[in-house]
Each structure stands twice: as C-alpha cells, then as structure tokens.
N, C-alpha and C positions, 0 to 999 in steps of 0.2 A: 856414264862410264864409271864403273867402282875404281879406289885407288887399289892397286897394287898387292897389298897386304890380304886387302880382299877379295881381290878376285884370286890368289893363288889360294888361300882357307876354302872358299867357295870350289875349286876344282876337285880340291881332296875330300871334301864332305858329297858332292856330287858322286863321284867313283863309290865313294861308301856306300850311298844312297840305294845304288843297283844291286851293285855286287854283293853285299854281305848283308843288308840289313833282310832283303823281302826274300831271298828265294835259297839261298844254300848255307846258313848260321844254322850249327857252328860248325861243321862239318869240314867245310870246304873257306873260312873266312881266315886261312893261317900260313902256315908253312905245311909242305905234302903229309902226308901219314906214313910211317914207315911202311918196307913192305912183307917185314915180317910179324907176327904180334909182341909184343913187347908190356912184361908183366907189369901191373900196377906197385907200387909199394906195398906193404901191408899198416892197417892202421899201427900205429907204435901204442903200448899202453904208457911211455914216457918220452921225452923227448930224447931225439937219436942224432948223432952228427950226421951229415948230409953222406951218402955215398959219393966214391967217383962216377966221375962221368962214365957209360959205357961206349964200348968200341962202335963209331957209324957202320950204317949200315946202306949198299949203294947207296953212297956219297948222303945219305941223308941224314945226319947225327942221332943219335939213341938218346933215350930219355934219361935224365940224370935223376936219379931217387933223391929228390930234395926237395921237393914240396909235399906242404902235409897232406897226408893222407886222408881219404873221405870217410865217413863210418864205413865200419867192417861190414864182413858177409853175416850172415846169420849162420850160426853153426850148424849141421845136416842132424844132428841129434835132436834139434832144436824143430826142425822143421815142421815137425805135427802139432806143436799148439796149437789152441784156437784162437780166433781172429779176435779176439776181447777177452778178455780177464778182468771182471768189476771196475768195467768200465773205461779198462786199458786195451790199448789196439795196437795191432802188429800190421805198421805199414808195407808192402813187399808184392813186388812181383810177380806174375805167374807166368813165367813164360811156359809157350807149348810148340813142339815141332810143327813147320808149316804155317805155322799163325800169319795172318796178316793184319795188319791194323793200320786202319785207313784215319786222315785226320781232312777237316778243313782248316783253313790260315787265312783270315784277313790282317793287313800292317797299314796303316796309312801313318804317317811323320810328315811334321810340319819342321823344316830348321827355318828361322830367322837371325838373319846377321847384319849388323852395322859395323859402319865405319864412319865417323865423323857423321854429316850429315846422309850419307849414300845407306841404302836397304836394298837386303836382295831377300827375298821368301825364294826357297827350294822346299817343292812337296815330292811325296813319293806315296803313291798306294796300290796295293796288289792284292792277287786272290790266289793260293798255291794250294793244290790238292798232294799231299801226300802220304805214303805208307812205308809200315816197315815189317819187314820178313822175316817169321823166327828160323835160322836154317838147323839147328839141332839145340839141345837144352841136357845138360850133362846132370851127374850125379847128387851134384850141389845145387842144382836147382839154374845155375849161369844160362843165361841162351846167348847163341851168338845170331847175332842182328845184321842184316840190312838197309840199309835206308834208301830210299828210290822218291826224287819229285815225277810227281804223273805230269802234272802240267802247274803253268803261271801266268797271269796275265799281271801285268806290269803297266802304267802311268806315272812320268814324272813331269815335274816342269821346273828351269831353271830360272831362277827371274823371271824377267820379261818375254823368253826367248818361249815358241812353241813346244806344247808339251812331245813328249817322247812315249810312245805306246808300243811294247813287248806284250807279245800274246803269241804263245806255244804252240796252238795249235794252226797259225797261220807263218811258218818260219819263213819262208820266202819274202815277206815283207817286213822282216824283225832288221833294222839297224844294225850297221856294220859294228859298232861298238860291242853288241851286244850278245854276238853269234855265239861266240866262244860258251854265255852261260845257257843259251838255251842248247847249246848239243851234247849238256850232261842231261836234258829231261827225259826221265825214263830210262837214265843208266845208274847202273849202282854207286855211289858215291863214296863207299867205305862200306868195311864188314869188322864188327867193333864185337866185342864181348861183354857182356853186362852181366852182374851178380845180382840178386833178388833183391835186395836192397836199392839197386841203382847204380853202381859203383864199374866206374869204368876197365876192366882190367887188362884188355890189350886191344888194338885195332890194326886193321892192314887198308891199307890202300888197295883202291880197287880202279878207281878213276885213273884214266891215264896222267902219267906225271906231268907231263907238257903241257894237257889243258888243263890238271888241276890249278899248277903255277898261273896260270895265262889269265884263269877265273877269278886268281888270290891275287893279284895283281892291284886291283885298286881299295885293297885292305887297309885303312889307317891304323890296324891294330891286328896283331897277329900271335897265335898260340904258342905258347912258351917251349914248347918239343912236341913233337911228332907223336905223344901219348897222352898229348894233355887231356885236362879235365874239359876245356872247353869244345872239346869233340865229344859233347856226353851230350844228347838230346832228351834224357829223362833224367827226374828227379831222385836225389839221390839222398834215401830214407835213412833214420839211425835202423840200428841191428836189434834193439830192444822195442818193447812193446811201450807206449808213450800216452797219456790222457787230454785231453782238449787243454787249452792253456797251454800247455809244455812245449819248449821248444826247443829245436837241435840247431847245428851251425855247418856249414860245409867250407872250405877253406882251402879246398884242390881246384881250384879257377887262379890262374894266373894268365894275366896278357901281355907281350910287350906294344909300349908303343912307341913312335918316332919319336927320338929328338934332333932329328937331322936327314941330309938326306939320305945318307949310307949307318946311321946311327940307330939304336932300338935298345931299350930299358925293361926291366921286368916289372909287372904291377900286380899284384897280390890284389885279389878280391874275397869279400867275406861275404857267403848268401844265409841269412839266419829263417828259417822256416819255424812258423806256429802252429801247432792243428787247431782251431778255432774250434771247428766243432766235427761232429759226425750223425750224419740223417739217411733214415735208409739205407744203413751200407754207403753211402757215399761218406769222404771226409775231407770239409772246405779248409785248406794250409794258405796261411798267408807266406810272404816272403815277401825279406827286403834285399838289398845289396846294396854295400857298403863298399869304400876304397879304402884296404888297410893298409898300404904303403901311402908315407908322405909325399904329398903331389903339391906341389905350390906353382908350378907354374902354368899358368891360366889354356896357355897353348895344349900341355897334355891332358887335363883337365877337360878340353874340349873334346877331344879323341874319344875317354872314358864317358860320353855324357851318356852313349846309347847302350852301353854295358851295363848300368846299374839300374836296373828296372825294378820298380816293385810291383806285386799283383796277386791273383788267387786262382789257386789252383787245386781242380777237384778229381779226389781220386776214387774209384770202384773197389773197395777193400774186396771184396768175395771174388769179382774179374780179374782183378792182380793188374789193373789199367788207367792209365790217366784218360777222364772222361772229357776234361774241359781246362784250359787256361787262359788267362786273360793278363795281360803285362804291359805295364803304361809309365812312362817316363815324360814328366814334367819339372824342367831342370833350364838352368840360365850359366853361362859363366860371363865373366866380366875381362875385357882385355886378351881373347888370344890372339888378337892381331893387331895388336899394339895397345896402349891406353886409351884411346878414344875408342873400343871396339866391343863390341858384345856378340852373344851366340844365347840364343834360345831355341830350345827343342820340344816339342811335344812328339808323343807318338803312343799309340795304341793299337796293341797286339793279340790277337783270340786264336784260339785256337779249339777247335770242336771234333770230338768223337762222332765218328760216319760210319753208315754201312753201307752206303751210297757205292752203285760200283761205279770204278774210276770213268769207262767211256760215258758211262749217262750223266758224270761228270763233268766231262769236257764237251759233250752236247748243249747240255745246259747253260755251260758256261761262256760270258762272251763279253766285250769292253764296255757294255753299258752295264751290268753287274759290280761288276768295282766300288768297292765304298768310296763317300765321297770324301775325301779328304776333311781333315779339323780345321779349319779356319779359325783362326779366334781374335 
C-alpha cells in the first residue's frame, strides 16, 4: 500500500494518462472552445499593453488578447515566391478545399513514482488513426480545418493492478470510465482556422459542451481561454523565408495548472524550432520546449513534465504538409509529493503521414498491434 501523498499524485497522473495524453491533445485536454470564432491577436512589431478582456460568450469567457502572438501570416502579395531563394525556404502551408489528411500516432509513457521506500510504474500505450478536413480555404491562403479521431486502441496499467484496454472499434466492452472519450471517435472535435504559416486564428466548438467538459475532466493542466494556442495541432512556421541552422521561437502556448483543488495559475511555454536541414523537398526542424514562467515548486513542475517534449519533425515544402513527427520526453522531478518523493517520465510519440484508408485501418488494426511499452 502506497502512502497517501502517493496514491493521490498517482490518481491525477492516471486520469492524465487516458484522457489527454494518447487520444484527444490538444484539442479537447482544456476548457471547451468558444462557440463562436474568436480572432487571434495580430503579431505586434513592438510590445503592446495586454487588451481587456472580451465579453463571454454562452457563459464561456472570451480570449483576452494578452499573450504574445505566434509569427504572422505571409502577406497575399507575397504569396507567389518560390520555395527557395539561394538556398532559403519558405516554410507554409497549402491548404486546399475538401483535403483530407490522414495521420498514424503511436504514444507509449512510462511515469515512475516513489515515495519513501514504496514504487508504483503507470504505463500507457496506444495506436490512434486520425484525419483532418479542409472545409474551404479563403483568399489569404487560411483553410478552416477539422479534426476527427477515426479510431484508438488504448492499454494502461496502474501499479500492480490489471492492465486496462480501450479499443474503439469493440465499444461495448470499453470500461465505464472510459465511454465518455470513446463516443467523440469519429465526431468532429472543433472546427479551428489556420493561416499558412500555422497560426491559429479562431476555433469553434463542435463537440458537445457536456461531453467536451466530461472528457476535460481528468486534465491536470488546462488551456489558458477558449482560443488558446494549445488547440493548434500544426506547426506554426515564421512568415519569412529561413536557411538550415536558423531558427524561429513560438511563445503563444500557454497552460494553466493546479495549485489546489479549485485553484489554477498560468504557465507560459516557449517552443524554439531549428531547420536542420532540407533533402528532397522534405525539411528535418528540431524543437525543444522550454518553461518561461518561474516554476519552483516540484508539485507544478510535475504537471508540466509531459508538455515540454523535444523532437523532429519533417515537413513536405512542395505538399504544404507535415510528413512525419516524432516527440520524446525524458525528464525526473524531485519531491512533488513531499521530500522523500520523485516522478520520472519517459514517453515517445510518432506520428506518420498515411494514405491508408481509415476502414482498412481499423481492420488492420487490433490489441496485439500496440507498441510495446519502454521499460527501462
């Protein structure tokens, strides 16, 4: 039997484990989406005092124009350069009406936590097919998008206890805990706006409110308004044309997390992107992420471990598409549940470009398929 300290940290990283990390991040791991669109800031060429807050909307509060803004859009004048200039590249989007783009997602996370002498190991590993839909694409080049999971298989195991196995396409035997996220699969989750760049500029809820909440529910860390960055599922490129070595910074992720149990703080994240290189029309971007808000206490620290991932991610410059990602988080904190206690995390995240169709998908797919979990 764990003490106390432990087994409550162990419940909250549990609820994580399902709900936000393998199957609906970032979309659905926060507070709902408004339900009307709601404009992005514009980058500032200077720093600007924060605006007021705007008027909620059904009862859900509006985004307050106060965090910095991601790089701009590429200006529509601009838009016919060519994809290189001696040796410089214009990273960007190409959305097209009716597009769909289909992904694979393997996640497997390893948490280890002690307490004194007590260990508890919580794994989690899944397999998620998903796609998103371009529904029109305006003058400036924006499409608006939606995002849809086809299917998820799911394995976890807490401690000692039997493991727990979610798989979509058998719902009738899915666990009662766990109904709520499999009756979003294969419904729309949000309908978001995207500039060619990557840059988020409004989103609406699509998902009903009731089960959005019901899904957000065992989130340890939740999106800072209803238009945050962290409902942005692509990468979000500078507006300028950029050479290998160079690198840009993005600065519109912000999450809060608990400090209590009716209690929540904002934490500012910084993701700095490299382009390494470019082969073939492909270009391999590193990325790291960083916590720019002062975090000292070991407890919040724990919250943040699975947000700061670093990894490489490959884009199709001539497709206007991310072709492949790969994001791995190997990170320790000391003491969030008290001074005798630690938290260690591993996890490994890919993500693969398909043209696989979705049912020969889920034929295919089945619980022996699953990666196998990192042990280490």
């Amino acid at each position: 039997m764990f003490p106390h300290g432990l087994q409550a940290g162990s419940r909250i990283l549990q609820a994580a484990l399902i709900l936000t990390a393998a199957i609906l991040q970032p979309l659905t791991a926060g507070a709902v989406l408004a339900d009307e669109p709601v404009s992005a800031p514009a980058a500032p060429a200077a720093a600007e005092p924060a605006a007021a807050p705007a008027a909620a909307t059904d009862g859900v509060p509006a985004v307050a124009a106060e965090k910095p803004a991601a790089p701009g859009i590429l200006p529509a004048q601009e838009k016919s350069r060519p994809l290189a200039t001696s040796g410089r590249y214009l990273l960007a989007y190409k959305f097209q009406p009716n597009q769909r783009v289909y992904y694979q997602v393997t996640h497997t996370m390893k948490i280890v936590t002690r307490k004194s002498e007590a260990v508890e190991t919580t794994t989690n590993e899944s397999k998620t097919t998903k796609h998103y839909r371009v529904f029109n694409v305006d003058s400036e080049g924006n499409g608006l998008l939606e995002l849809i999971i086809d299917q998820v298989q799911m394995k976890a195991q807490f401690g000692s206890n039997e493991p727990v196995a979610v798989d979509s396409n058998d719902p009738e035997n899915v666990p009662a805990a766990y109904r709520d996220v499999i009756k979003t699969i294969g419904r729309p989750l949000a309908r978001i706006k995207i500039s060619p760049a990557g840059e988020l500029l409004s989103a609406v809820r699509v998902l009903d409110r009731e089960l959005q909440e019901q899904v957000s529910a065992g989130s340890t860390t939740e999106a800072t308004s209803d238009n945050d960055a962290s409902r942005n599922f692509l990468v979000v490129f500078p507006d300028y044309e950029i050479a290998p070595g160079e690198s840009w910074t993005d600065r519109s992720l912000e999450v809060r997390v608990r400090v209590g149990r009716s209690l929540s703080r904002p934490v500012q994240l910084l993701r700095t992107y490299t382009l390494e290189s470019v082969k073939d029309g492909i270009a391999t971007i590193q990325l790291k992420t960083a916590v720019l808000t002062p975090v000292n206490d070991p407890a919040i620290r724990a919250q943040l471990i699975q947000r700061t991932p670093s990894g490489t991610i490959r884009f199709n410059i001539e497709e206007g598409l991310i072709s492949a990602r790969e994001m791995r988080v190997d990170d320790s904190v000391i003491g969030p549940f008290g001074d005798d206690s630690s938290l260690k995390a591993t996890s490994l995240r890919t993500e693969t470009l398909t043209t696989q169709p979705v049912m020969e998908a889920r034929r295919n797919a089945g619980p022996a398929n699953l990666p196998e979990t990192n042990r280490e």
